[in-house]
Kinemage of the C-alpha trace (Angstrom):
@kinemage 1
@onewidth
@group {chain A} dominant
@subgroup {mainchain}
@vectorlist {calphas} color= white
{ca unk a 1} P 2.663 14.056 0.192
{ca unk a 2} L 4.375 13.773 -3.422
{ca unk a 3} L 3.052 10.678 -5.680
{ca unk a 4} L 5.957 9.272 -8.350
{ca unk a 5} L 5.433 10.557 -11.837
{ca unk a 6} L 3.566 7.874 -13.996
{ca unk a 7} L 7.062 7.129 -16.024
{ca unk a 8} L 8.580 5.617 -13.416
{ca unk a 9} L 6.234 3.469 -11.273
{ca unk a 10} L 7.349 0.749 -9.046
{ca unk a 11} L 9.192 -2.505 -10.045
{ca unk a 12} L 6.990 -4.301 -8.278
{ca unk a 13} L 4.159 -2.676 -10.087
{ca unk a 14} L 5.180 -2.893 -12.995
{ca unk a 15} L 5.512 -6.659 -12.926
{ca unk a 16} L 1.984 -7.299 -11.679
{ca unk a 17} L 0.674 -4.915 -15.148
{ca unk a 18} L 2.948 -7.063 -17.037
{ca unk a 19} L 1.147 -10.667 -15.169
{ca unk a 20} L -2.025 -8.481 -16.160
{ca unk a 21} L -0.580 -7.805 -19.233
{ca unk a 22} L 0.643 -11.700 -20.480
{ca unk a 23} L -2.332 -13.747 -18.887
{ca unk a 24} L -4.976 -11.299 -18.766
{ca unk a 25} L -6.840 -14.952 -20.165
{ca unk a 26} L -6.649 -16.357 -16.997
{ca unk a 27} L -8.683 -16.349 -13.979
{ca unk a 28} L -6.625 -13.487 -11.962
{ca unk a 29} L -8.066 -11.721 -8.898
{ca unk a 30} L -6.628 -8.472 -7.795
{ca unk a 31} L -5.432 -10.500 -3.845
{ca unk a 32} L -3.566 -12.775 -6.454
{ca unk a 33} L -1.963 -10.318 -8.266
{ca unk a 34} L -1.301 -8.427 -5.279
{ca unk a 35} L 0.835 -11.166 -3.842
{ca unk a 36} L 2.822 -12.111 -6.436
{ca unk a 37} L 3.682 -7.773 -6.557
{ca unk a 38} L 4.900 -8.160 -2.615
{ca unk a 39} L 1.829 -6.225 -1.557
{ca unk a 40} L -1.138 -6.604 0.609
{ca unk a 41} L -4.193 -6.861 -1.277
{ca unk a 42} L -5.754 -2.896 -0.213
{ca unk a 43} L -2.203 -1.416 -0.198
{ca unk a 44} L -1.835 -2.726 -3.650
{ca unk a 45} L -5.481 -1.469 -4.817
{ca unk a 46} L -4.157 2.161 -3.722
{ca unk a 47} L -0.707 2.449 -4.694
{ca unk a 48} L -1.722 0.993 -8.402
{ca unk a 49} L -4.383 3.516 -8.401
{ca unk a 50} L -2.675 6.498 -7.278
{ca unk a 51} L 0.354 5.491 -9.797
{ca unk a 52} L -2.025 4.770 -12.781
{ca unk a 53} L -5.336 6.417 -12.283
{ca unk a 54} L -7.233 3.146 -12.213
{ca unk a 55} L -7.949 0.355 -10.078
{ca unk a 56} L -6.497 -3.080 -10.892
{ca unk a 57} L -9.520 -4.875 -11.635
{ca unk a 58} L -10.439 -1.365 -13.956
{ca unk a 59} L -7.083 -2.454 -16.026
{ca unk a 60} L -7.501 -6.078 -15.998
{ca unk a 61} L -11.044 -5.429 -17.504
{ca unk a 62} L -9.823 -2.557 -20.071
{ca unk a 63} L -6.871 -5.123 -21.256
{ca unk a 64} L -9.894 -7.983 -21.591
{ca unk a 65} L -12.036 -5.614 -23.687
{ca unk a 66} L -9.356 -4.539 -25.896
{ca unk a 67} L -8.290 -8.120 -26.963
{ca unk a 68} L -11.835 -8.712 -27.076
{ca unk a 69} L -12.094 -5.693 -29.685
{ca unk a 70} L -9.269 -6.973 -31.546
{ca unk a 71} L -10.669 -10.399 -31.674
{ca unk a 72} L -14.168 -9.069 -32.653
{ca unk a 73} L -12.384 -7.481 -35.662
{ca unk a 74} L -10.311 -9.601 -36.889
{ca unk a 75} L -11.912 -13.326 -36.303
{ca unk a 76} L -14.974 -15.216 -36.813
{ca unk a 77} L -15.468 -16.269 -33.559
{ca unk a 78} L -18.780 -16.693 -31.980
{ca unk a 79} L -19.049 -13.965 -29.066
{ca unk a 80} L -19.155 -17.025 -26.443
{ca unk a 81} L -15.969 -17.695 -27.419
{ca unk a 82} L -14.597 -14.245 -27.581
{ca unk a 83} L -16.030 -14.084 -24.078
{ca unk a 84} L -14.218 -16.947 -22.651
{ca unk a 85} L -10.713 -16.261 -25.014
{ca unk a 86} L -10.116 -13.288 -23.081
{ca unk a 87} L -10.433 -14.098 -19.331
{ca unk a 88} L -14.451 -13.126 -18.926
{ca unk a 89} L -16.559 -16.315 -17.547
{ca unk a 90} L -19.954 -14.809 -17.998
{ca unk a 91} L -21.215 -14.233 -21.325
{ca unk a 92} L -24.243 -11.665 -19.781
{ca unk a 93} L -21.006 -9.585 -17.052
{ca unk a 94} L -18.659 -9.279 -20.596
{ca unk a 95} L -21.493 -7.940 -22.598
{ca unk a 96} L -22.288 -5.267 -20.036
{ca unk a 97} L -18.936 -4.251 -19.402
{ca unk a 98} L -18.252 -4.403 -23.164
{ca unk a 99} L -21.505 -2.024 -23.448
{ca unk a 100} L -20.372 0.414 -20.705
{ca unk a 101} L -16.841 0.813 -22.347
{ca unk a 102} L -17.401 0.709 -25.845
{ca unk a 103} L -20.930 2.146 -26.232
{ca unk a 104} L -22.308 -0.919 -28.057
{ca unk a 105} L -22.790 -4.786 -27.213
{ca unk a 106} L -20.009 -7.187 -28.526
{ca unk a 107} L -22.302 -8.205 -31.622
{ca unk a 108} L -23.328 -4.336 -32.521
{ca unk a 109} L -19.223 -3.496 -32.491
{ca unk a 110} L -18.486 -6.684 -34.654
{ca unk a 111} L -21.294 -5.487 -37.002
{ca unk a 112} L -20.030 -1.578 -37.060
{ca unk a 113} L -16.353 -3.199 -37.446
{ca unk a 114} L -17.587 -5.326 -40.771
{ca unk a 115} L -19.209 -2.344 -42.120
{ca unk a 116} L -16.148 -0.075 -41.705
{ca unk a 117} L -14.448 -2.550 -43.355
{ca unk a 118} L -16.557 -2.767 -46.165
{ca unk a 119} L -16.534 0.541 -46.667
{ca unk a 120} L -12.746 0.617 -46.723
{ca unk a 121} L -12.310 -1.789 -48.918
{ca unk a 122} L -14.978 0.077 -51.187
{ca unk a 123} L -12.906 3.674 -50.758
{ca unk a 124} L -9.617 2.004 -50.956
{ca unk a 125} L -9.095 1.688 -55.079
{ca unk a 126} L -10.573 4.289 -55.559
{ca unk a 127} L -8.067 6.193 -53.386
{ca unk a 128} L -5.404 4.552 -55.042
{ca unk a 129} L -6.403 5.762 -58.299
{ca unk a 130} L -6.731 8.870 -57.144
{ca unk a 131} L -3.555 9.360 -55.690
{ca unk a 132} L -2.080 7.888 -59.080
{ca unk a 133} L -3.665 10.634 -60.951
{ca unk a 134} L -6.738 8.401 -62.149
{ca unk a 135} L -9.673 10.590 -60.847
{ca unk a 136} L -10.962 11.854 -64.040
{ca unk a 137} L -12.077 8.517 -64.907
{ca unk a 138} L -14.677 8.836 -62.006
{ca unk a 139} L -18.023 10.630 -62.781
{ca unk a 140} L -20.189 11.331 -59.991
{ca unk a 141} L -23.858 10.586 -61.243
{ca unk a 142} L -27.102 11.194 -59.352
């Protein structure tokens, strides 16, 4: 049995990654998503998974913890908030699957994003001196 290469998956596919894909937010369940695709809900589970190496639900959560990331990094918002902004409605079920797929609880990441951008923001004139021919103004002192 031959599978369809990865570049050309399904119409019908394709449309429910792109519902995943616009309202991620929202409360979708895989038998949803399977119906509006024009499949039953365990076909669907194996045809998405044997044309995109994961599981529905596995995407749906990887899109949620990605806008999550992004959120994390580039907003104040409280991690409740995060939580609920991108589709999760447990605070303790997004933290572990935050953990498993990041390495590091929402509030860890935000920290390790702040200093990284600290740190950029330190490196960053200093680069662009640098690159402008300024470096011999720098002294490195112990």
């Amino acid at each position: 049995m031959t599978t369809k290469p990865i570049s050309s998956p399904n119409p019908h596919l394709r449309s429910a990654r792109a519902v995943m894909d616009a309202d991620y937010e929202q409360p979708l369940d895989v038998p949803q998503i399977a119906s509006h695709a024009g499949f039953s809900h365990y076909h669907f589970i194996r045809f998405f998974h044997r044309t995109y190496g994961i599981t529905p639900h596995q995407y749906l959560t990887r899109k949620r913890i990605q806008q999550a990331q992004r959120l994390l990094a580039t907003t104040d918002l409280p991690i409740t908030e995060v939580c609920f902004a991108v589709g999760f409605q447990s605070l303790g079920s997004f933290s572990n699957l935050y953990r498993r797929q990041t390495g590091y609880t929402p509030s860890e990441h935000r920290l390790r994003l702040q200093e990284q951008q600290r740190r950029l923001e330190q490196a960053a004139p200093a680069c662009f001196l640098f690159m402008h021919g300024a470096s011999e103004q720098f002294s490195i002192s112990k």
